[in-house]
N, C-alpha and C positions, 0 to 999 in steps of 0.2 A: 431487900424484901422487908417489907412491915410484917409485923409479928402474927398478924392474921394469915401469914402467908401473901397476902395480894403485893403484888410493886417488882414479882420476880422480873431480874434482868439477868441476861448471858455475859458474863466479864468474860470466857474465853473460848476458844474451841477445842482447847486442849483437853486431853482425856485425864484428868484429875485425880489421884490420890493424896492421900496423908493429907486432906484440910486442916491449915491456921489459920485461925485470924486473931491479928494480934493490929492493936490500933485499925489505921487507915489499911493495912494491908493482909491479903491472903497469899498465904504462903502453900504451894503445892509441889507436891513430885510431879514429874510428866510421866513418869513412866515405873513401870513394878520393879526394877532393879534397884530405885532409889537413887539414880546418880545425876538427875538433870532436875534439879532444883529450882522453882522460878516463884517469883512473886508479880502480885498484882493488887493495885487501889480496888478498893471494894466498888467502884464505878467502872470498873473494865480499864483504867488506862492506866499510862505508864508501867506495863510489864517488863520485867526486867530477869534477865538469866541470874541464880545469885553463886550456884555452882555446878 
């Protein structure tokens, strides 16, 4: 997303908490118990389980 807002894209369909972004990647819970950890490139791809 450009900073005007305009350029939003969907990286996932997963229901998101706890947003990072750190470099190239967004780091999220999937879920409110905190225990399924995943990241994703700010482009939507290569997600990956981290715990």
């Amino acid at each position: 997303m450009k900073t005007d807002g305009t350029g939003k894209i969907k990286i996932s369909d997963d229901t998101a908490t706890r947003i990072n972004v750190a470099g190239e990647w967004v780091f999220y819970w999937k879920d409110r118990f905190r225990e399924n950890l995943y990241r994703v490139k700010w482009d939507g791809t290569d997600r990956q389980k981290v715990r």
